[in-house]
C-alpha positions in Angstrom: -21.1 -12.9 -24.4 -17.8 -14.4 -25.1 -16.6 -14.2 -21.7 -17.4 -17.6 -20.1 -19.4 -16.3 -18.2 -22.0 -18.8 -16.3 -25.0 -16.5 -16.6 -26.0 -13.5 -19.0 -25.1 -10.0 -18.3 -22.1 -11.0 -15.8 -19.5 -8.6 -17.1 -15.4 -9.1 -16.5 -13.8 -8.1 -13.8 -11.3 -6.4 -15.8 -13.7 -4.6 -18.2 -15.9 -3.4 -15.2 -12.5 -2.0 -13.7 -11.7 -0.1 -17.0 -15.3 1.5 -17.1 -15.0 2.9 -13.5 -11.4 4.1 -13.8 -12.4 6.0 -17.6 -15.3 7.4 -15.3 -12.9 8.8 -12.7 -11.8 12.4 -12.8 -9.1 12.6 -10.0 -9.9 15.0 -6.8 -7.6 18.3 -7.6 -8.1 20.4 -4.4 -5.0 20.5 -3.0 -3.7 21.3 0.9 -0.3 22.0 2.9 0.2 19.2 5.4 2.8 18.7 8.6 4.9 15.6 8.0 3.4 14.7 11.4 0.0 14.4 9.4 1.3 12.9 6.1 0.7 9.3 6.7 -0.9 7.8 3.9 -1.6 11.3 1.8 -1.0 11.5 -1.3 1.5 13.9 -3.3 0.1 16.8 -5.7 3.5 17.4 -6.5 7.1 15.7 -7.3 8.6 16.8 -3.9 12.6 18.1 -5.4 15.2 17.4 -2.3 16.9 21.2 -1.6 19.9 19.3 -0.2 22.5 16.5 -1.0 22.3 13.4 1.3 24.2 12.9 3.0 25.1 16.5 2.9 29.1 15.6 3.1 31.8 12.6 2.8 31.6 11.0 5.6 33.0 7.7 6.8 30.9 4.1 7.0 32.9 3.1 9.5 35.0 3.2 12.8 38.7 3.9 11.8 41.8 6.1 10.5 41.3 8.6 7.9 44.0 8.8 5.5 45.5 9.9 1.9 45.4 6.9 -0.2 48.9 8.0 -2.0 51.0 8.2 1.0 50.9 4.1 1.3 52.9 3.5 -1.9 55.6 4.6 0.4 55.0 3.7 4.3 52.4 1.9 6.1 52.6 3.9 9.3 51.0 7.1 9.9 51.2 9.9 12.1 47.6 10.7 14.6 46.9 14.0 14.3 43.8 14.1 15.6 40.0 13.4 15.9 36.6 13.5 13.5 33.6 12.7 15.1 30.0 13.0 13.9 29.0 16.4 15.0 32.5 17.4 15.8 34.8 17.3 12.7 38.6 17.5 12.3 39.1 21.1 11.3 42.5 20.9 9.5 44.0 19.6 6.4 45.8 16.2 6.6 49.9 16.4 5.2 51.9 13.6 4.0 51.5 10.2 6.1 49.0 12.1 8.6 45.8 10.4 9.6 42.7 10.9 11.5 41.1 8.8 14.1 37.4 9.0 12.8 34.2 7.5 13.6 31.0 6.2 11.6 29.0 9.3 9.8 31.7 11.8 10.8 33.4 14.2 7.9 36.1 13.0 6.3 38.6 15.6 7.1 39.9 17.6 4.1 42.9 16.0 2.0 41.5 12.2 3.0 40.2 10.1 0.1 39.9 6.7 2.4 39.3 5.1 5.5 40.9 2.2 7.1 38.9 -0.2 9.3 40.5 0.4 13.0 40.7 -3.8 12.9 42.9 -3.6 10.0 45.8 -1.3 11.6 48.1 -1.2 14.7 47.8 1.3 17.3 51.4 2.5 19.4 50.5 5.5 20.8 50.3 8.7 17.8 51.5 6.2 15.4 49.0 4.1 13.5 50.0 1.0 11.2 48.2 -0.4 8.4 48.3 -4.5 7.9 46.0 -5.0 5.4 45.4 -3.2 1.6 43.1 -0.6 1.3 41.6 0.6 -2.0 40.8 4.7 -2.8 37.6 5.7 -1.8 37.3 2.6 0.7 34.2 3.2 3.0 33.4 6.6 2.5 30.0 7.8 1.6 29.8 10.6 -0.7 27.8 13.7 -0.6 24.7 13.1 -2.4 25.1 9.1 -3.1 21.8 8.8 -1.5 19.6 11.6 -2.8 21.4 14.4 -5.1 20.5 18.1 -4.4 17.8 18.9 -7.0 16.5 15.2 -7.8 12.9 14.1 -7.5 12.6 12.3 -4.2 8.8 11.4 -4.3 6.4 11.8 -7.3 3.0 12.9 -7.6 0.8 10.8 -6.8 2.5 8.9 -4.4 0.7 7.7 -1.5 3.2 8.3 1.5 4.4 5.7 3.8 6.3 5.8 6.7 9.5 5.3 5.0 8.3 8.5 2.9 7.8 10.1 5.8 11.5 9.4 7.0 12.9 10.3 3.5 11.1 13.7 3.9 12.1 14.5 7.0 16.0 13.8 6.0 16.3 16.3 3.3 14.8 18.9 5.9 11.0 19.1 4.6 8.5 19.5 7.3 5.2 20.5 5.1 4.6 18.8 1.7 1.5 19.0 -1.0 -1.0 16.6 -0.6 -4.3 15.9 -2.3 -7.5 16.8 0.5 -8.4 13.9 2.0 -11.1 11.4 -0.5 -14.7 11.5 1.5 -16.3 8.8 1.1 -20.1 8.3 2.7 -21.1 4.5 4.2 -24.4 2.9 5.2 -25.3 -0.6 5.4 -28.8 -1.8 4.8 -31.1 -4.2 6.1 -33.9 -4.3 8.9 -31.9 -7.4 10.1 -29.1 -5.7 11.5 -28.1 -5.2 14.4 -24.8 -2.3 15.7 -22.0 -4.1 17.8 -22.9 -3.7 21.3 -26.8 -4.2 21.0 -28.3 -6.9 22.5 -28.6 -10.0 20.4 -32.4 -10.7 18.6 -33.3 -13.5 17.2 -33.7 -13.8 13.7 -30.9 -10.4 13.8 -27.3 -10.5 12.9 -24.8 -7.5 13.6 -23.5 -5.3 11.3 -19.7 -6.6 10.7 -19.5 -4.9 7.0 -19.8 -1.6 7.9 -17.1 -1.4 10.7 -14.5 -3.3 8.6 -15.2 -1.4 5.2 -14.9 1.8 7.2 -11.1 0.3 8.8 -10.3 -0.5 5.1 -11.5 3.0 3.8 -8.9 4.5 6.7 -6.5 1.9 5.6 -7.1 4.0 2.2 -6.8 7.5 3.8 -10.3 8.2 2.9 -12.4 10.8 5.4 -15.2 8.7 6.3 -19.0 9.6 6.6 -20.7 7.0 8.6 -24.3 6.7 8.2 -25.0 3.7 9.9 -27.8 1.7 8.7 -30.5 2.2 7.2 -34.0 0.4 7.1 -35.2 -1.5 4.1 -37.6 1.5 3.6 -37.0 3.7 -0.4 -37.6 7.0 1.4 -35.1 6.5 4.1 -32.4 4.6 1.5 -33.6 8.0 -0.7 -32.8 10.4 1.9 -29.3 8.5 2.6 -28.4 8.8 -0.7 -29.1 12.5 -0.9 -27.3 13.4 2.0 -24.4 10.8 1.3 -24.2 12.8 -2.6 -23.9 16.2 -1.0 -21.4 15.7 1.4 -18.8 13.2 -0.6 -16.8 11.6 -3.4 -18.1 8.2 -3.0 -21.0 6.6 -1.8 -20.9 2.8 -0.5 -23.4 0.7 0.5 -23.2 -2.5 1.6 -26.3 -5.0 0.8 -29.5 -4.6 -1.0 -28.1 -4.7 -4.6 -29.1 -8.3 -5.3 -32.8 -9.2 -6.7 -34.5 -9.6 -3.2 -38.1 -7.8 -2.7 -36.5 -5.5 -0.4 -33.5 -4.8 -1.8 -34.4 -1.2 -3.1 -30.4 -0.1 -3.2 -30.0 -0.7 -6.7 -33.7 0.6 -7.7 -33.2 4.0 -6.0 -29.9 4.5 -7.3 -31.9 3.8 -10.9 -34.1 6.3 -9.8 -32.1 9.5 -8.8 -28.5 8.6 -10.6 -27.0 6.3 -13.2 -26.3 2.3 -13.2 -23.2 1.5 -15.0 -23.3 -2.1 -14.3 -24.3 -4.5 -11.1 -23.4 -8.2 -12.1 -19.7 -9.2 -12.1 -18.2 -12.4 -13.1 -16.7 -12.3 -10.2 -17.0 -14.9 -6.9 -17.3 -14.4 -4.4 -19.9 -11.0 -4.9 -21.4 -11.6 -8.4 -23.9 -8.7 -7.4 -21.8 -5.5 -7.2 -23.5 -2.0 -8.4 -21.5 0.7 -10.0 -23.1 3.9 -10.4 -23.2 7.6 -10.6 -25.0 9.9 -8.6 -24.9 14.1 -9.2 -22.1 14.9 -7.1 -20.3 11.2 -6.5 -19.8 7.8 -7.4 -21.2 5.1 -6.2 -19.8 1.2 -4.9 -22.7 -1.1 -3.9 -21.5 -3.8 -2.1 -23.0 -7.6 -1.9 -24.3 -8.1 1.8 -22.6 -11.2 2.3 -19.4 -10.0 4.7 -16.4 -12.1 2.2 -17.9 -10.9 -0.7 -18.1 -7.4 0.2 -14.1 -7.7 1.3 -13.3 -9.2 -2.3 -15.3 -7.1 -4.3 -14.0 -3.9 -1.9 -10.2 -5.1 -2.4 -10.5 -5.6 -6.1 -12.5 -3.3 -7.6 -13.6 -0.2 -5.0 -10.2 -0.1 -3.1 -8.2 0.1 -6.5 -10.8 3.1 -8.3 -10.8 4.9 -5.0 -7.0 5.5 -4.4 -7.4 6.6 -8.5 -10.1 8.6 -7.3 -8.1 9.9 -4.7 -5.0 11.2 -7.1 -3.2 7.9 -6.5 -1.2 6.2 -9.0 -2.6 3.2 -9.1 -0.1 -0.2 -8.2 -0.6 -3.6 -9.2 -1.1 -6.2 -6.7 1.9 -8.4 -5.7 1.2 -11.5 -7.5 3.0 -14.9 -7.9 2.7 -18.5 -9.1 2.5 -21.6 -6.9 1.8 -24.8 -6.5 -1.9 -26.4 -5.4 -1.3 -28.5 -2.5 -4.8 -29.8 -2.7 -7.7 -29.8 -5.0 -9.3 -25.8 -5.3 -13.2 -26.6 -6.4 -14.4 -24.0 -9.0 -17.2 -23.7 -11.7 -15.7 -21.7 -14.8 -17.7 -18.8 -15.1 -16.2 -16.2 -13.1 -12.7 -15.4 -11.9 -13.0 -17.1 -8.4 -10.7 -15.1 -5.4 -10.3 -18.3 -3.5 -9.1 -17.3 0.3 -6.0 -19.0 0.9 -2.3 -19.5 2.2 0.9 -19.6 0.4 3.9 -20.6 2.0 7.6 -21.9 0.6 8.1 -25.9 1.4 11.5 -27.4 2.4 12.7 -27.4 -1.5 12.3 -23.5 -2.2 9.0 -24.2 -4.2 5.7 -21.7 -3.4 2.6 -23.7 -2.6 -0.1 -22.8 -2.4 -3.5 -24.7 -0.1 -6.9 -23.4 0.3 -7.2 -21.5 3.2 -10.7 -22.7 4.8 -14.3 -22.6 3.6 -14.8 -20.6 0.9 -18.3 -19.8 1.8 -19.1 -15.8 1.8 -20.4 -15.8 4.6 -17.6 -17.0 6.7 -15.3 -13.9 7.4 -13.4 -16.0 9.5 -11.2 -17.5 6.5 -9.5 -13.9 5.9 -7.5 -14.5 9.1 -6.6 -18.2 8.4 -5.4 -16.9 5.0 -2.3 -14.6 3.4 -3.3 -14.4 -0.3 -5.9 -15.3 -2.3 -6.0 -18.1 -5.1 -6.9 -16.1 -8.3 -8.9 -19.0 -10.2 -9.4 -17.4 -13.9 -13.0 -16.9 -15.3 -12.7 -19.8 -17.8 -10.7 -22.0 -15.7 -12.5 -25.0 -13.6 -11.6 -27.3 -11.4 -7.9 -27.3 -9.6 -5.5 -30.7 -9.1 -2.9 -30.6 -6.7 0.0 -30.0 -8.7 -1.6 -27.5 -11.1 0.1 -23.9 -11.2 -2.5 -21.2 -9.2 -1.9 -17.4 -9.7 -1.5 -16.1 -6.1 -2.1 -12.5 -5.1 -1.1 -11.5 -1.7 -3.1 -9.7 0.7 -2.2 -6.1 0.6 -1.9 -3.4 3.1 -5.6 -3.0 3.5 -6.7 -6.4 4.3 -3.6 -6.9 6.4 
């Protein structure tokens, strides 16, 4: 293929992401929603501000309010009177007046700076100046933060809590948002067990569907839970007709690989459309992308790390596009191996691992447990993952690893 792949029909990771995402036609239907409820939405619109902010001059600091051109003259000043936040000076300063005033309170009209209250001499109404003080000295102006009619927020912007602060300070209580992405999930497997049952042997519990449903939350995503589902075609049939009918995305998790009962990938062949199911990618070289009538579809690898990596990299990413999300790259960053990393070239390898400065300054980075997909337990021994490239092979200490931190949804 020309890849380096290690077996035929493994596709890029990069080339699978650019098929899903020219798939993708962005959710439109669009909602009013109370700032109280905006976590994590995403803008239909550029939100404009109405207002300047701050909304007047106002001093940074504790001090004495004064005109700048009366100290080429005399260094002592008359009190006249008092400026706090809430409470302004009403009047109009004259020669060699000045104002007590206090952080965020108006600078009163005629003032064009403040002077630091440890900078001057207090006897009684008159106020001394010992040190030099430049125009425009620790005054905000109106609108140095956000200017009246500026775009605050964009469209497409998913909002954080910071977002939600910056809303609410230029006096915006409702905002456009994209409706919420629904996304269906069922696992599959007659050897799964729900958290709380009793253990069987020869059972294991269901750990992918609880944390791909946190991570879809993470996302903002309505979730339909369908629990799991037997290794039987008319009950994985009936799941996917129901899941189609009722959301944007369908995920599964298991049953994509070549196992005799993994029907996933064979009923999805059956009522829909397989763009692709083998990834150069490890871990979770068996990942299914499809389409159904009225959804997409993400199978996910049944082995609990791979379904994380192949979730974080490739769903997570076409979901929020999905969603009306501009997309953002993942924070990434070169380091040092501390240790040997063991890969195969073949496929881009997203080694679980941690990255930490040493006592020089210098990023290194050192492999962050067993890198076995089946031991979930490495994600929380781990910041970032190693991002070993598809053609590369094994790692020395020393080398130079591309590191990708973990983002907000595996955080």
């Amino acid at each position: 293929m020309g890849c380096g792949c290690d077996a035929k029909g493994l596709m890029p990771v990069e080339q699978a992401k650019q098929i899903i995402w020219d798939t993708i036609t962005p959710i439109n239907d669009i909602e009013l929603c109370n700032l109280d409820s905006a976590l994590d939405r995403v803008l239909a619109e550029d939100v404009i501000s109405p207002i300047n902010v701050p909304g007047f001059d106002n001093s940074a600091m504790d001090g004495y309010a004064i005109r700048h051109q009366d100290l080429s003259s005399d260094k002592t000043f008359n009190l006249v009177g008092k400026s706090f936040a809430g409470n302004p000076f009403n009047g109009e300063l004259d020669k060699h007046q000045c104002v007590r005033i206090m952080t965020g309170a108006q600078i009163p009209s005629g003032a064009d700076a403040v002077v630091m209250q440890e900078n001057t001499i207090a006897n009684n109404d008159k106020i001394t100046i010992t040190h030099a003080v430049k125009l425009g000295e620790a005054i905000r102006i109106a609108g140095g933060d956000i200017a009246k009619k500026s775009v605050v927020l964009s469209k497409g912007k998913r909002l954080t809590a910071i977002d939600v602060g910056l809303l609410a300070s230029i006096g915006i209580n409702n905002v456009s948002v994209f409706r919420k992405l629904k996304v269906a999930l069922f696992s599959t497997g007659d050897e799964l067990l729900q958290p709380g049952d009793t253990p069987q042997q020869g059972k294991i519990f269901d750990s992918n569907r609880p944390m791909l449903r946190a991570m879809l939350k993470r996302l903002g995503a309505e979730v339909l839970d369908l629990g799991v589902i037997e290794d039987d075609p008319d009950k994985i049939r009936d799941a996917f007709t129901q899941a189609d009918a009722n959301a944007d995305c369908v995920i599964t998790s298991g049953g994509v690989s070549v196992g005799e009962a993994d029907y996933t990938r064979e009923i999805l062949e059956e009522i829909g459309t397989v763009d692709f199911w083998k990834l150069a990618i490890k871990p979770g070289k068996p990942l299914a992308f499809g389409r159904l009538d009225n959804s997409l579809f993400f199978g996910l690898p049944g082995n609990p790390v791979s379904a994380v990596v192949t979730f974080d990299q490739i769903a997570a990413p076409s979901l929020s596009l999905l969603a009306g999300c501009t997309p953002e790259s993942k924070i990434a960053v070169k380091a040092i191996a501390k240790n040997k990393f063991r890969k195969k070239p073949g496929r881009t390898d997203y080694q679980r691992a941690i990255c930490y400065r040493d006592d020089n300054g210098q990023l290194i980075v050192d492999t962050g447990g067993s890198q076995s997909s089946g031991v979930l337990s490495c994600f929380t021994t781990s910041n970032c993952y190693a991002v070993l490239e598809n053609s590369r092979g094994m790692v020395e200490p020393g080398e130079t690893v591309n590191v990708q931190w973990f983002d907000s949804v595996l955080r």
